[in-house]
C-alpha positions as CSV (number, residue, x, y, z in Angstrom):
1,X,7.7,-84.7,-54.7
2,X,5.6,-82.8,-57.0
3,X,2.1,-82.2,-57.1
4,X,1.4,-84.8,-58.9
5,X,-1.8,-86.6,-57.6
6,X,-1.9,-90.5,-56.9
7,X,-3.6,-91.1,-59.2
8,X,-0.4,-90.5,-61.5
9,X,1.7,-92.3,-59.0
10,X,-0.4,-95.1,-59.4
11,X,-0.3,-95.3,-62.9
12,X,3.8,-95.1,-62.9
13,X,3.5,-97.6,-60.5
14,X,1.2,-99.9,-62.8
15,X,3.0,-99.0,-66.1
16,X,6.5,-100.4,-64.3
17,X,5.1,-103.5,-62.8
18,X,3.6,-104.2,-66.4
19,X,6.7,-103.0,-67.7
20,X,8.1,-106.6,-66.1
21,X,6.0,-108.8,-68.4
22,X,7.4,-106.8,-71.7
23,X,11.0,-105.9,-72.0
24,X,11.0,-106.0,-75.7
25,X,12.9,-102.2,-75.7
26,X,15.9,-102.1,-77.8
27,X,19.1,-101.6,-76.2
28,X,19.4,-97.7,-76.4
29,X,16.0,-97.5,-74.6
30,X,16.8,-100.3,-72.0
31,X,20.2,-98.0,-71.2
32,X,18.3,-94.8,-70.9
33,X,15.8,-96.6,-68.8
34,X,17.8,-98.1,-66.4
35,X,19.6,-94.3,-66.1
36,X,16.2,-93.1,-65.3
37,X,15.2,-95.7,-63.2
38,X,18.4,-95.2,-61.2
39,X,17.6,-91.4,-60.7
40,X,14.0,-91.9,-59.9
41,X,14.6,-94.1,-57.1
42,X,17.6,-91.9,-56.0
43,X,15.0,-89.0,-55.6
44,X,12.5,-90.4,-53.7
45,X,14.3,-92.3,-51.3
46,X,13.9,-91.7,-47.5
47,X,17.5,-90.6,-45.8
48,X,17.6,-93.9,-43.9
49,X,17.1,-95.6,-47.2
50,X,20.2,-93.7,-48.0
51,X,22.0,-95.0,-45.5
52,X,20.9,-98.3,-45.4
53,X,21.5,-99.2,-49.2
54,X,25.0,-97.8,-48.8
55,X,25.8,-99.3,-45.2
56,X,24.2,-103.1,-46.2
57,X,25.9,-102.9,-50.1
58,X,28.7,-105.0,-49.4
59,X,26.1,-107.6,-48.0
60,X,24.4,-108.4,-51.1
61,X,28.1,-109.5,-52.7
62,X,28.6,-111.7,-49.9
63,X,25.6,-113.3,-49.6
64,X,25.7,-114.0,-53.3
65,X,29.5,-115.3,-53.1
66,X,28.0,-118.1,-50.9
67,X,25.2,-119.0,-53.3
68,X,27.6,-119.4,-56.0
69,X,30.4,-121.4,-54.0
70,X,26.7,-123.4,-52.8
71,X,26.0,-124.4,-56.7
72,X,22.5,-122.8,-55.3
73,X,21.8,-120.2,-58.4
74,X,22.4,-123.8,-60.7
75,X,20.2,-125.8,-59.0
76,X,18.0,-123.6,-59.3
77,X,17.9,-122.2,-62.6
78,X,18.0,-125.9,-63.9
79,X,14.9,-126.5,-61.7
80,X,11.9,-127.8,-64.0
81,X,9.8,-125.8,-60.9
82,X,10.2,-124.5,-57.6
83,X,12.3,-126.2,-54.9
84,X,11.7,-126.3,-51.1
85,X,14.2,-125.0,-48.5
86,X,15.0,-128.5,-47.6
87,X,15.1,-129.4,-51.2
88,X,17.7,-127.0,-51.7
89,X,19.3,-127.4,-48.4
90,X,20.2,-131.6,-48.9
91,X,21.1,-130.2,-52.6
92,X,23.5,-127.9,-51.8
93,X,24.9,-130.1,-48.5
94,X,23.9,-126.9,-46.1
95,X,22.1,-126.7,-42.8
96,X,18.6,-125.8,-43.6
97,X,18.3,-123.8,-40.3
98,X,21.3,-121.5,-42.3
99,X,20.3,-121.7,-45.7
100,X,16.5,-120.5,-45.0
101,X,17.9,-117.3,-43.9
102,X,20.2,-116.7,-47.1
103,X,17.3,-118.0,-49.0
104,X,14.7,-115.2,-47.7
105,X,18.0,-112.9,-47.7
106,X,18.4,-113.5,-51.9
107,X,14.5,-113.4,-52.8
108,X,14.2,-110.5,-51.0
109,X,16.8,-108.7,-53.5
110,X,15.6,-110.8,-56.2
111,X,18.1,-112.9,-56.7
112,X,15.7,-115.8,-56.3
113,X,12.3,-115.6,-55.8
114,X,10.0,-117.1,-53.3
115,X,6.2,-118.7,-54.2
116,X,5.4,-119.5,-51.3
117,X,6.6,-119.9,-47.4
118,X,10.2,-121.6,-48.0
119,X,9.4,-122.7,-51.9
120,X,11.5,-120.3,-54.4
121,X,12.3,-120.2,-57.8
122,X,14.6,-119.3,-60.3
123,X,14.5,-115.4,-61.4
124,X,15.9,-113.6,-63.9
125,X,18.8,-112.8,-61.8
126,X,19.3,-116.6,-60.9
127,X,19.6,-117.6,-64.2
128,X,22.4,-114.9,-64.8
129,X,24.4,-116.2,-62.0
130,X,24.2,-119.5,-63.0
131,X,26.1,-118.6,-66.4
132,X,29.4,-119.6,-65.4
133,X,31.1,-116.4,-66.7
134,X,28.5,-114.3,-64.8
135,X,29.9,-116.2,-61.8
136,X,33.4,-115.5,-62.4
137,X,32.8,-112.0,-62.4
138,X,31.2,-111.9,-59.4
139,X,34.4,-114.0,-57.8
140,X,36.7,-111.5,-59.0
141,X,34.5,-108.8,-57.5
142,X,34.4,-110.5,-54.1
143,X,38.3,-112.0,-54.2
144,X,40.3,-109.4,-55.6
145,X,37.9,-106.1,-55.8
146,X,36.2,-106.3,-52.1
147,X,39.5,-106.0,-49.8
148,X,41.1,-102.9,-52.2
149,X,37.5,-101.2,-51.7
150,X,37.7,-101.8,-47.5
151,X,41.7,-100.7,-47.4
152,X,40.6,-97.4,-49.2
153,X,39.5,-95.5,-46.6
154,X,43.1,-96.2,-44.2
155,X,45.4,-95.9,-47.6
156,X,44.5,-92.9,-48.8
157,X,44.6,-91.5,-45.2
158,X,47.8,-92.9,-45.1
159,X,49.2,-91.2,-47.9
160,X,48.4,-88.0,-47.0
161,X,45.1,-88.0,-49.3
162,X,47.9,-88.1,-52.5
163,X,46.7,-89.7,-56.1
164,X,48.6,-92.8,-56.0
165,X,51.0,-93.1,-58.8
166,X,53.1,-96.2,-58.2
167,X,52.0,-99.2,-59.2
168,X,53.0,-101.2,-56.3
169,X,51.7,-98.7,-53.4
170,X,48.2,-98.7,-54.0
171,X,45.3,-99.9,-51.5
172,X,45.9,-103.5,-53.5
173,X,49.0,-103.9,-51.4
174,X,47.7,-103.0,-48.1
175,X,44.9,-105.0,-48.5
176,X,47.1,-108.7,-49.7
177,X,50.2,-107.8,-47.8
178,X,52.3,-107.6,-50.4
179,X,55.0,-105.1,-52.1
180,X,54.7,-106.2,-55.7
181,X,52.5,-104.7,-58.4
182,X,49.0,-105.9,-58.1
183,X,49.4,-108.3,-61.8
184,X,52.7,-109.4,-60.7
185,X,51.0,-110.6,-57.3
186,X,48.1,-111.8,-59.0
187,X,50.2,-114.3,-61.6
188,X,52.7,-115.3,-58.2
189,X,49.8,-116.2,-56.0
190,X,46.7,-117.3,-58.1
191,X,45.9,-120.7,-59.2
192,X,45.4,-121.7,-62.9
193,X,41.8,-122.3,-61.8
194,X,41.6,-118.3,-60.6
195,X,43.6,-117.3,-63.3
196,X,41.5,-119.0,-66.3
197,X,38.2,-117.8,-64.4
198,X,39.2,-114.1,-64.4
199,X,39.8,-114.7,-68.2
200,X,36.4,-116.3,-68.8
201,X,35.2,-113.1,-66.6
202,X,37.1,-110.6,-69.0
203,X,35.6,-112.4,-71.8
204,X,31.9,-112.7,-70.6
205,X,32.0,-109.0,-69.3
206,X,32.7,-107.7,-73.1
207,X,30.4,-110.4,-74.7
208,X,27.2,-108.6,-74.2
209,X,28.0,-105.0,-74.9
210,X,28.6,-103.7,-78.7
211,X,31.5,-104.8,-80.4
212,X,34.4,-102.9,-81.7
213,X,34.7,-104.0,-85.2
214,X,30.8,-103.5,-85.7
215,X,31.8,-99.7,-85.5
216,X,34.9,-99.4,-87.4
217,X,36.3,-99.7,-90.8
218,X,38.9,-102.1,-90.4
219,X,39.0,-103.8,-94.3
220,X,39.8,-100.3,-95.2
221,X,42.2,-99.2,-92.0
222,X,43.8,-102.4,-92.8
223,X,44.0,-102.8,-96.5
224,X,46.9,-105.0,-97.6
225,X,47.8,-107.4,-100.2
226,X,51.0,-108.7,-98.4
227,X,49.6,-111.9,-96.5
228,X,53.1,-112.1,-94.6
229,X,52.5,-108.7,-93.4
230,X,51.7,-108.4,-89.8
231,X,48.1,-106.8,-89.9
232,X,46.7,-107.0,-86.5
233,X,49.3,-107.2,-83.3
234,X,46.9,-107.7,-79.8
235,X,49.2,-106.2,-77.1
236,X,48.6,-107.7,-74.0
237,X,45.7,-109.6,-75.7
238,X,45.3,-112.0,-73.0
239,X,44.0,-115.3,-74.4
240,X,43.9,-114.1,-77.7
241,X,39.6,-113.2,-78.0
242,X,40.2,-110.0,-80.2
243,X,42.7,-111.9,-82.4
244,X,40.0,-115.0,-82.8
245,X,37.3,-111.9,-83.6
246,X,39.4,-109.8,-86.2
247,X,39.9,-113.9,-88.2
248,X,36.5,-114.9,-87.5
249,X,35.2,-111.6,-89.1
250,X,37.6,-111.2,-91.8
251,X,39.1,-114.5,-92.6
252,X,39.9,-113.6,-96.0
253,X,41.8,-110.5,-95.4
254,X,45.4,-110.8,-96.2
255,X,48.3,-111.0,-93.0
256,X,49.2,-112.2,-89.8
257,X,47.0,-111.9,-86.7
258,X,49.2,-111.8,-84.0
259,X,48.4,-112.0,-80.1
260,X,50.7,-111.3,-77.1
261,X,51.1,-111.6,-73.7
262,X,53.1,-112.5,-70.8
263,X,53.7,-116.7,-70.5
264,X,51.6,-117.5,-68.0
265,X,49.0,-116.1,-70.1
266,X,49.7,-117.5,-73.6
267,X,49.6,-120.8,-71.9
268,X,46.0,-121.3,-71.9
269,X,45.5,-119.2,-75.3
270,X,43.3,-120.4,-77.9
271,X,44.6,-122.1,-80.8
272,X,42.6,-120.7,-84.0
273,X,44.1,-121.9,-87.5
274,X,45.8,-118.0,-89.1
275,X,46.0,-116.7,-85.6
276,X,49.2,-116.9,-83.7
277,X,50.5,-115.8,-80.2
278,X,53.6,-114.8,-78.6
279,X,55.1,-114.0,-75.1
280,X,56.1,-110.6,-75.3
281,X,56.0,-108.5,-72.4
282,X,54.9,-104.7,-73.4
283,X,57.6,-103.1,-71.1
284,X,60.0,-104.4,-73.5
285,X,60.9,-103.4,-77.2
286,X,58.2,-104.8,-79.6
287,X,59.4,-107.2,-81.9
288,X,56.8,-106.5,-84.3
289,X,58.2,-103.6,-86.9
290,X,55.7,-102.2,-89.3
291,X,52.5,-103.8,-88.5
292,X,48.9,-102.5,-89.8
293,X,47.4,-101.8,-86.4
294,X,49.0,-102.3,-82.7
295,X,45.4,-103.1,-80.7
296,X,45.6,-102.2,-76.7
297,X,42.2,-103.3,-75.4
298,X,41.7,-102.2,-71.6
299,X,45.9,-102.1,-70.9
300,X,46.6,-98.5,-70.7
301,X,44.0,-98.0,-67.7
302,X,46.1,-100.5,-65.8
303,X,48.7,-98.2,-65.4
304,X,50.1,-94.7,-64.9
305,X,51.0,-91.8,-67.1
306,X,54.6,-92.7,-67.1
307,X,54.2,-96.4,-67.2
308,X,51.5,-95.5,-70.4
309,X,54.1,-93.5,-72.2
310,X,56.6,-96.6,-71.4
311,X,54.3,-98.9,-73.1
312,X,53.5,-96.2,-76.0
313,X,56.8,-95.0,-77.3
314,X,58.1,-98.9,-77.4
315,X,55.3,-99.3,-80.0
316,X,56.0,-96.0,-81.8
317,X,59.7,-96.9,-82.5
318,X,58.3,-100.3,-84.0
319,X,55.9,-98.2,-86.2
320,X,56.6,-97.6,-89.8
321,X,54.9,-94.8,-92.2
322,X,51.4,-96.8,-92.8
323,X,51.1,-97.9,-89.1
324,X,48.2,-97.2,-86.7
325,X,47.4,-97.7,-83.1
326,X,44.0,-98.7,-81.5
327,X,43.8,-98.1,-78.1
328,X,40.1,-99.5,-77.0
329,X,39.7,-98.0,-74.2
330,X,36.9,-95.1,-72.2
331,X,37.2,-91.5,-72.8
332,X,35.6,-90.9,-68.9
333,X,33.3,-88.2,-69.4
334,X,34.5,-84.7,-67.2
335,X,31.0,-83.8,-66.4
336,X,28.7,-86.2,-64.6
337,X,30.0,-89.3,-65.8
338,X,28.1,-92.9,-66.2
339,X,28.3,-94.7,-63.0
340,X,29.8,-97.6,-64.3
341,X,32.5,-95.2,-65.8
342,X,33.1,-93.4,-63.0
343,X,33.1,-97.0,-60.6
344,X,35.8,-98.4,-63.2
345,X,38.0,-95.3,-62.8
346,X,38.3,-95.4,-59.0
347,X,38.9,-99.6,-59.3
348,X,41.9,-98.8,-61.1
349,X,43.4,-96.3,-58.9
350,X,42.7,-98.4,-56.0
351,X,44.2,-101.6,-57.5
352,X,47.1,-100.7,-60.3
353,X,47.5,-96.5,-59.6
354,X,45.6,-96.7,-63.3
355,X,43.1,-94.5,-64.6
356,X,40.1,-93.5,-66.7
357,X,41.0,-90.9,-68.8
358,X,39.2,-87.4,-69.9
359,X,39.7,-86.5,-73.3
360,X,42.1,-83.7,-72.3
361,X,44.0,-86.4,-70.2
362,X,44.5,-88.9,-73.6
363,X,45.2,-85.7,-75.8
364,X,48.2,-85.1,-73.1
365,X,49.3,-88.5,-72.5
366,X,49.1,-89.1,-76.3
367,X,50.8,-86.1,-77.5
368,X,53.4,-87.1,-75.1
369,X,54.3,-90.4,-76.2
370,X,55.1,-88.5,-79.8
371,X,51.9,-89.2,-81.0
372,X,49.0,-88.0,-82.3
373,X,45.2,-88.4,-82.6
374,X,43.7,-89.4,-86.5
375,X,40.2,-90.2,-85.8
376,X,37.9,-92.0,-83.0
377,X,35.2,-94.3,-83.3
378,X,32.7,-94.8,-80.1
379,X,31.2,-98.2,-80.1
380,X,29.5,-97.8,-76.4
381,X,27.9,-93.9,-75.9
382,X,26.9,-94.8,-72.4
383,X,30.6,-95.1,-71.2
384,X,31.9,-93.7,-74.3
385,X,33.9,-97.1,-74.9
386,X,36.1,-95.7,-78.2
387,X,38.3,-97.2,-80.6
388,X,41.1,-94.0,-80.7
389,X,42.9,-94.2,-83.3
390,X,46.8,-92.8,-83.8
391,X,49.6,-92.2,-85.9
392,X,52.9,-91.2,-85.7
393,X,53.6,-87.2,-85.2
């Protein structure tokens, strides 16, 4: 450390803790505080610090997996006050001899926190994994992310250290057993219940960031007169959220707002008066000719270069003069990326042989598909979440 005295470490230390009692920062500040925070604490830790926070990581998601299939972060964030081990124990039908050690386990992160000897309350963090999106997220993270993370390490050496570029020989099929792609696994083997909670996880995970449309000029991109006009296609648009946003913010705007997906999918999509939905699978020539904008939120990262320019040139040939793409999606930046960025990117090579792209690796992809680049709109800095928009060459 520098030579600052401790007196000045003092004062941090103070200015932090106070820092607790008032987080009224708006959200740029909040992001380039938690980036600093991150780096401090990086800095000054100890090398067994090191070790331990990256040796003991996967504990945290564990222990936290329990608390959620123990209804523990609900009963306690609906507490009116704090709750005894043994309160929480008969609530949650556990042993209290077991749950007394998760319990010290979770206040000690802060996922709870403890007034006194065995009494704990809700936290901040409590209350976020009570939300039952929050929840979700963290069951995908355990159920589907966990085992591709541990299978790394024997796959890639397996492989020879290669970049995986199949789809369906990636660490996601050592790690289930299986030879099929990891979605096609995921839609054989799931149950509706996993299925709809990895929706409401994809759905909660967006809700709080900034939005797309806030960003954009889409009246104006979109300006038509022709109400049976197709002016808004979702491809791959899951439930249909993006579809229900574009209506919601625009209702009066002329033409149909179209979402599509695969039918296991569609099933369970919302039913909004001026929005419809459609099985269509994106592998396959799209049925839609000549619409406004062809929307890809988060699909081209699932997937491969030559898989991408699939899914690309069967929308270009559906294109007519006036027709744009969005692809929402990162631009991963080259140099010292966001960690959140850089986590994303290895998640999809581990799980689909997908990627986060650099902007040299879009301008190559999309220049291959016969396409070209008009304009792109950033709606998130920190990851550089973009709306990129394209047009035919």
């Amino acid at each position: 450390m520098s030579s600052h005295s401790k007196f000045d470490v003092s004062t941090l230390i103070a200015e932090l803790r106070a820092l607790q009692e008032n987080t009224s920062i708006d959200e740029a500040q909040r992001q380039e505080l938690c980036a600093a925070l991150q780096e401090a604490s990086l800095a000054v830790e100890s090398p067994l610090e090191t070790v331990n926070r990256i040796g003991f990581s996967t504990l945290n998601l564990g222990v936290v997996q329990v608390g959620i299939d123990l209804g523990l972060f609900t009963i306690l964030g609906k507490s009116p006050g704090s709750m005894t081990a043994e309160e929480l124990a008969q609530a949650t039908g556990s042993q209290p001899e077991l749950l007394v050690r998760l319990l010290r386990y979770l206040s000690s992160t802060g996922a709870i926190d403890a007034v006194a000897e065995n009494k704990y309350i809700a936290s901040k963090i409590t209350k976020t994994l009570a939300e039952p999106g929050m929840a979700a997220g963290v069951d995908h993270a355990y159920g589907s992310l966990l085992p591709c993370f541990q299978a790394m390490p024997k796959f890639l050496a397996e492989t020879k250290y290669q970049l995986p570029v199949d789809n369906a020989h990636t660490a996601y099929q050592m790690a289930n057993n299986t030879d099929l792609p990891a979605f096609v696994h995921a839609m054989k083997t799931s149950s509706p219940e996993k299925l709809q909670r990895f929706g409401l996880w994809m759905q909660t995970n967006k809700a709080s960031l900034p939005q797309w449309l806030d960003t954009i000029p889409f009246e104006k991109l979109c300006a038509n007169d022709d109400p049976e006009k197709p002016i808004f296609v979702d491809v791959g648009g899951s439930i249909g959220h993006q579809s229900v946003a574009v209506k919601t913010k625009y209702p009066a705007l002329p033409g149909r707002i179209i979402y599509q997906d695969l039918p296991p999918v569609i099933a369970h999509g919302l039913q909004v008066p001026g929005v419809e939905s459609m099985v269509y699978d994106f592998f396959q020539e799209q049925p839609i000719k000549g619409a406004r904008v062809y929307y890809f939120r988060n699909i081209l990262h699932d997937y491969p270069d030559e898989k991408c320019l699939a899914i690309l040139k069967n929308t270009a040939v559906a294109m007519d003069e006036h027709s744009l793409i969005f692809i929402d999606e990162m631009i991963l930046s080259a140099f010292k990326p966001y960690y959140q960025a850089a986590e994303m990117d290895l998640m999809m090579m581990l799980a689909l042989a997908g990627a986060e792209r650099t902007d040299k690796e879009w301008e190559t992809l999309i220049d291959a598909a016969g396409l070209k680049i008009k304009e792109i709109f950033t709606y998130n800095k920190l990851v550089r979440q973009s709306i990129i928009v394209l047009v035919r060459k």
